[in-house]
N, C-alpha and C positions, 0 to 999 in steps of 0.2 A: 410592615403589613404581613398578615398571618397569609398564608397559600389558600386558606378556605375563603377569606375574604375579600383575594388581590382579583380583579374584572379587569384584564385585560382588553384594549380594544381591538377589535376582529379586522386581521388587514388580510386581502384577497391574497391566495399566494396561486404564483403559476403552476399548473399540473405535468405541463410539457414546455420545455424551451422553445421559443420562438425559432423561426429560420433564421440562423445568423447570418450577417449583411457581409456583403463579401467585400464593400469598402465605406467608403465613408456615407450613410445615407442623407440626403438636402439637410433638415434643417433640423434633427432626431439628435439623439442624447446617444452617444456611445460609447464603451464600458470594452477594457481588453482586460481578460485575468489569464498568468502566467503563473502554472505551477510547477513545482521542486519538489523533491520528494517522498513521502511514501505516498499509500491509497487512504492513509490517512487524512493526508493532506487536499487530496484527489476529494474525497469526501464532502471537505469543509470548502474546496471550490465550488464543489456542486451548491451548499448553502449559501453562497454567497453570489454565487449563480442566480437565483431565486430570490433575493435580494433587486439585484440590478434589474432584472427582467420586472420584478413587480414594480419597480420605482420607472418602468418607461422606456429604457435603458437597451440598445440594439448591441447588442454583442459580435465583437468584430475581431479579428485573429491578428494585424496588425498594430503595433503602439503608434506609429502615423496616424492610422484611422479612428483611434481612441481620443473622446475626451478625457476619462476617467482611465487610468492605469491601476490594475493592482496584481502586486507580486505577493503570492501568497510561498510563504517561502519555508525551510527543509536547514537545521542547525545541526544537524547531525556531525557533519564530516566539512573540516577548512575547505575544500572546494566546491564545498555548495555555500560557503556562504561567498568566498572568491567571485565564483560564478553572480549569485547578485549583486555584488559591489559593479560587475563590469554591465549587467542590467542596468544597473542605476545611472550610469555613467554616460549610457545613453540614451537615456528617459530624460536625463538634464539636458542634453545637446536638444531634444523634441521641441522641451518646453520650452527654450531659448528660440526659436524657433517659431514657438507660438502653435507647436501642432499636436500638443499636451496639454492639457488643463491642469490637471491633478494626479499626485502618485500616490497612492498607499500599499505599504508592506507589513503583511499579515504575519502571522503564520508562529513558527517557533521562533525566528530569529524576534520577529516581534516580543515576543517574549521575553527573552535575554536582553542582558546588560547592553548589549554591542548596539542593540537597536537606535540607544541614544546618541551614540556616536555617528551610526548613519544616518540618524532622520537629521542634527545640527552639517555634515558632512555633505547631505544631497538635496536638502531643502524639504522633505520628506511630507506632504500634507497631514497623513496619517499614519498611526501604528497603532499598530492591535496585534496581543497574544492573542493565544489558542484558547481564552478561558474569556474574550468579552468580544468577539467576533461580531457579536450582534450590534455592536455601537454600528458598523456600517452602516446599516440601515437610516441612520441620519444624516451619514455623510452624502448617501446618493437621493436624500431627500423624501425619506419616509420614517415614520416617528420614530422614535426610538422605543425599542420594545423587546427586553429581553426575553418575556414567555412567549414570545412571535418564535424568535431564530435561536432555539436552543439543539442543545445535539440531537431532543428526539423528534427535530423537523423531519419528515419524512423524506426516502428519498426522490429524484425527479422517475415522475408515474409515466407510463409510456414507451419507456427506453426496454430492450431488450434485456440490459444485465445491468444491476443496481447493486451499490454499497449500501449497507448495515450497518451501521456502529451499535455494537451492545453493551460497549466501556472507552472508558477514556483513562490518559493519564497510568501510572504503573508505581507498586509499592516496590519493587526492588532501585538497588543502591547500586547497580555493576560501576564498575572502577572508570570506566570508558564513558562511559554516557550521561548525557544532558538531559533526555527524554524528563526524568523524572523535578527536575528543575523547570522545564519551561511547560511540558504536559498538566505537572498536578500529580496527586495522589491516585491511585484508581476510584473511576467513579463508575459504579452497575446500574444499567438501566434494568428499568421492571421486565421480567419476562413478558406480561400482561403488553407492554410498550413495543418489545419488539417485534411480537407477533401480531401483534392488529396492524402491524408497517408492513410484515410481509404477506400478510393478507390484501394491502391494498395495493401493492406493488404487484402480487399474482393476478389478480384481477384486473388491471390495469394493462396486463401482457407482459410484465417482467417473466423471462424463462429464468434468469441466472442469477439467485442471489450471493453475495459473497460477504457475508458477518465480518465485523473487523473489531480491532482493538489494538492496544500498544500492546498487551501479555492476552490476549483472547479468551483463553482456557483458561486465563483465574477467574473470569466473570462467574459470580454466583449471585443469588437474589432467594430470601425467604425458606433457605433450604435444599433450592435449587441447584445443580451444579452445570459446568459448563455442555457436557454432556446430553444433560437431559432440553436443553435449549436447542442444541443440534439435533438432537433427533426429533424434536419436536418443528423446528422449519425444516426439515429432510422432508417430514410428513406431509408439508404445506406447498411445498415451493419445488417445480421440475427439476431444476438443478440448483446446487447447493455446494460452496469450498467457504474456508476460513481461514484466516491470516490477522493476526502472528503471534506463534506459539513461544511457551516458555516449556524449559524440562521439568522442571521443577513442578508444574501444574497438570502436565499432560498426563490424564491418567488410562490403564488400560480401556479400559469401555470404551474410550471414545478414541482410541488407536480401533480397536472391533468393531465399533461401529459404523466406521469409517469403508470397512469393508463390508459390513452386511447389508448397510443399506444402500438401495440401488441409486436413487436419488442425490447420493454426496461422492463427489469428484474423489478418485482416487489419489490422493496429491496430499501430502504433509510434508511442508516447512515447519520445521525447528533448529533454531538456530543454538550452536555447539558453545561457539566463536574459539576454544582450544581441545585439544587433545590428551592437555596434561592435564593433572591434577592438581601439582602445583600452582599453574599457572589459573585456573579455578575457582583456586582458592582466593589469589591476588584479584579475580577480577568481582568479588563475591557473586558467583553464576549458582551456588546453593546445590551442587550435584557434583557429581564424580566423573568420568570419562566411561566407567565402566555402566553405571545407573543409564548412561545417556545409550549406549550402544544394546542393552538390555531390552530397552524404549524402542530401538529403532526395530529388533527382532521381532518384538510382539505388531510392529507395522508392518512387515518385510511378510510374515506369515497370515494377518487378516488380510491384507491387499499385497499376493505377491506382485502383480502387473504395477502396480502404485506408484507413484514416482514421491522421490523424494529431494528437496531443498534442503540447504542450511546457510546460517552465516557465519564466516570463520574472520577472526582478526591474526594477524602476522606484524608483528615486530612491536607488540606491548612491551612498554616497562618494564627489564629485568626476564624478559622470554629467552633462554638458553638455548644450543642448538641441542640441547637432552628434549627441553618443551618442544622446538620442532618439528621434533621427530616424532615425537610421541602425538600430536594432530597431523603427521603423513600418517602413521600407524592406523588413527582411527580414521584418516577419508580411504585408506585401504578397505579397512573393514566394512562399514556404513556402506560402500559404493554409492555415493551421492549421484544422483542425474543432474541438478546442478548447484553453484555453492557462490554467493555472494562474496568475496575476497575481497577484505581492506588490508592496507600499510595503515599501520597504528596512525590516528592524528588525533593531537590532544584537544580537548577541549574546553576550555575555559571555565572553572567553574565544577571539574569533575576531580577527583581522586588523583587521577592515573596522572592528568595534568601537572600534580605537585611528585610526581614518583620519581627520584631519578632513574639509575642502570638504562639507561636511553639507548635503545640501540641504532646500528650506523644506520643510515638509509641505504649504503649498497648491502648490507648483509639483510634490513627489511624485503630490499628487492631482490633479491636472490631468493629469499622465503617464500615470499610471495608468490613468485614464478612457480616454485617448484611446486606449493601449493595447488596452485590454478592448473597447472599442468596434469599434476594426480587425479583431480577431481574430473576436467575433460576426459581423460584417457580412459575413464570409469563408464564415465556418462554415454563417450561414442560406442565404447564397448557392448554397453548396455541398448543401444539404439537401434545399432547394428541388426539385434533380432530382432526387431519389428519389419525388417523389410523381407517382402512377398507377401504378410499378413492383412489383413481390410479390417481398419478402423470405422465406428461410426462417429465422427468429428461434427462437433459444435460449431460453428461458424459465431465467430467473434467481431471480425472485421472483414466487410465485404472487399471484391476484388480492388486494385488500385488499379493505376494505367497500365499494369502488364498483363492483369488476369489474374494477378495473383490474390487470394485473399487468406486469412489468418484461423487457424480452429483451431482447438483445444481435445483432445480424445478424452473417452470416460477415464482414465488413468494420469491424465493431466498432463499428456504430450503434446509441445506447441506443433503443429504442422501447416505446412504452405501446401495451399491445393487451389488447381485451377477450377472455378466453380463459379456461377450465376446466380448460386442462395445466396439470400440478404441475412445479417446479421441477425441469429436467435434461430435458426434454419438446422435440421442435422443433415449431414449430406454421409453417406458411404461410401470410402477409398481404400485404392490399395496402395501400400506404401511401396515405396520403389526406391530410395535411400534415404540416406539419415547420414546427418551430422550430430555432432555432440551437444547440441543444443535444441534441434530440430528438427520432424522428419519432414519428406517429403512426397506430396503423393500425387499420383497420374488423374485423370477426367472422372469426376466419381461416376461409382456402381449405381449406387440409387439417391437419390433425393428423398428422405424421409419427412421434409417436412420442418415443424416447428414442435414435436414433440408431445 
């Protein structure tokens, strides 16, 4: 059936998540989702969030108090899938029990080979990749309707700070990675798509959108580039960042942009993963070390305050202590504020997996450290000078039981500050020290508000 002539039927979807039930509610239907890693994934809980809630479904933080379990789950790296195997292990012990009904595991691993192993391994009700998510929808007892729960469902309206998706899926091949095996090909949604979402999401009281994608800045549509997307929700939306970039796509303008306009977080993540160029080459990353650090200068000068991420792998396939040194060399350079660090771990199904020259795991950890070590000692360096300065910070996550609660500055510093704004709030601080991860700041100056 043609798209001009498929009539889908119209099912009510929630605009706001219900109050979630703090335990098990009398005689209600309820639904526990447990997610793994990225915002990607965070994303598609959200839909599937909207899912359970339309189908009845009280959402509860405990797998005790769940009828329905689902692990939406992160194949990236052996200890995220480690990590749900020992999930599962004890979602069997529930349901033996009788204080589980059903499990299903979404996500990437859903996707992968291994999945069949674990759903015959753990008795597994359901599985679903990342590419038919919407079959849920019948499992918690609403038709089955894939134009219902596709990725340009919108996200939940109401909330302070919402995901975006404006792609899916990614055309590169890197030596490491599965993404492109359980994701798909890159899929672009219509510009036209993502701006009526964040039109309804600003209207709604979203302050913070944050666009996503597996490569973000390759997303193009009709001509369009990634670029002209961003500045066009910069225009729409109070505040405005994006995640996760490729070198290869990042082009000047929207390194400039980044800085001109006031509305988009000072912050770029772009991920290196080596410093050599050999090593580069091995991982097909389609860039040089020098191209990459060229990239980070034209960011370092449109947002000198800006902060910047990356991801670096340590102890790939045939990595020499010549390639080592040569990524200490460029987190010298670069000065990262901070840098995601893995020990190579294969994965099934990739390149690198069939590569030998394996290196030892004490010489990985040895890398690694020294790595991790480079990049803090940059980062605290760098943080250092914010103290005595006054930030005006986003308030992200209101206080916990200490008082403390969580913001973000225009330049993309996490900081903890003692404050009574509720999340989506600016409040005005003075910073008073700083770790290498985070500053921290005294009783704020002024309360600005919501922006």
């Amino acid at each position: 059936m043609s798209e001009a002539t498929r009539v889908p039927r119209p099912i009510p979807l929630a605009t706001k998540p219900r109050p979630r039930a703090a335990g098990r509610p009398g005689s209600g239907k309820t639904a526990c989702i447990r997610t793994f890693g990225c915002q990607m994934n965070v994303h598609d809980s959200d839909r599937m969030r909207r899912m359970i809630l339309d189908a009845g479904y009280a959402e509860v933080n405990a797998y005790e108090d769940a009828d329905i379990v689902i692990l939406n789950t992160c194949y990236v790296r052996e200890n995220a899938v480690d990590r749900v195997r020992g999930h599962l292990g004890e979602l069997n012990r529930l349901r033996k029990e009788g204080r589980v009904k059903k499990v299903a595991l979404t996500g990437c691993i859903g996707a992968a080979e291994e999945s069949e192993t674990l759903r015959r391994q753990f008795g597994i009700d359901l599985v679903l990749g990342t590419h038919n998510t919407y079959e849920l929808a019948e499992f918690v007892g609403l038709p089955t309707m894939e134009e219902t729960y596709t990725p340009d469902l919108p996200g939940t309206e109401g909330e302070h700070a919402a995901f975006v998706t404006i792609m899916t899926g990614c055309n590169y091949q890197c030596s490491y990675c599965i993404v492109p095996t359980v994701r798909g090909r890159m899929v672009c949604r219509s510009k036209e798509s993502v701006l009526s979402e964040v039109d309804r999401l600003v209207a709604s009281g979203t302050r913070y959108v944050t666009l996503l994608g597996q490569t973000v800045d390759a997303w193009r549509h009709e001509g369009d580039r990634f670029c002209d997307l961003l500045e066009a929700v910069a225009d729409r939306a109070p505040r405005v960042s994006f995640t996760t970039s490729h070198p290869s796509n990042m082009e000047d303008r929207t390194l400039e942009a980044i800085g001109q306009k006031d509305t988009i977080v000072k912050r770029l993540h772009l991920p290196v993963q080596s410093g050599s160029d050999r090593m580069l080459r091995v991982m097909h990353r389609g860039y040089k070390a020098e191209r990459y650090r060229r990239k980070i200068g034209v960011f370092r000068e449109a947002a000198p305050d800006g902060t910047l991420s990356t991801d670096i792998i340590v102890g790939h396939p045939g990595e020499t202590e010549e390639d080592h040194e040569a990524t200490l060399g460029l987190v010298e350079d670069c000065a990262f504020d901070s840098a995601y660090v893995f020990k190579f771990s294969p994965r099934e199904g990739t390149e690198a997996a069939s590569l030998g020259e394996v290196v030892p795991p004490k010489v990985a950890q040895r890398r690694f450290l020294e790595v991790l070590r480079a990049v803090e000692g940059n980062a605290f360096a760098r943080n250092q000078r914010k103290i005595g300065g006054t930030e005006e910070v986003y308030v992200r996550h209101g206080a916990n039981e200490d008082g403390r609660a969580i913001g973000e500055t225009w330049s993309g510093h996490a900081v903890h500050l003692r404050t009574e704004a509720t999340p989506g709030e600016y409040v005005r601080v003075a910073i008073e020290s700083a770790g290498p991860h985070v500053l921290y700041a005294g009783d704020p100056l002024v309360e600005t508000g919501s922006g």
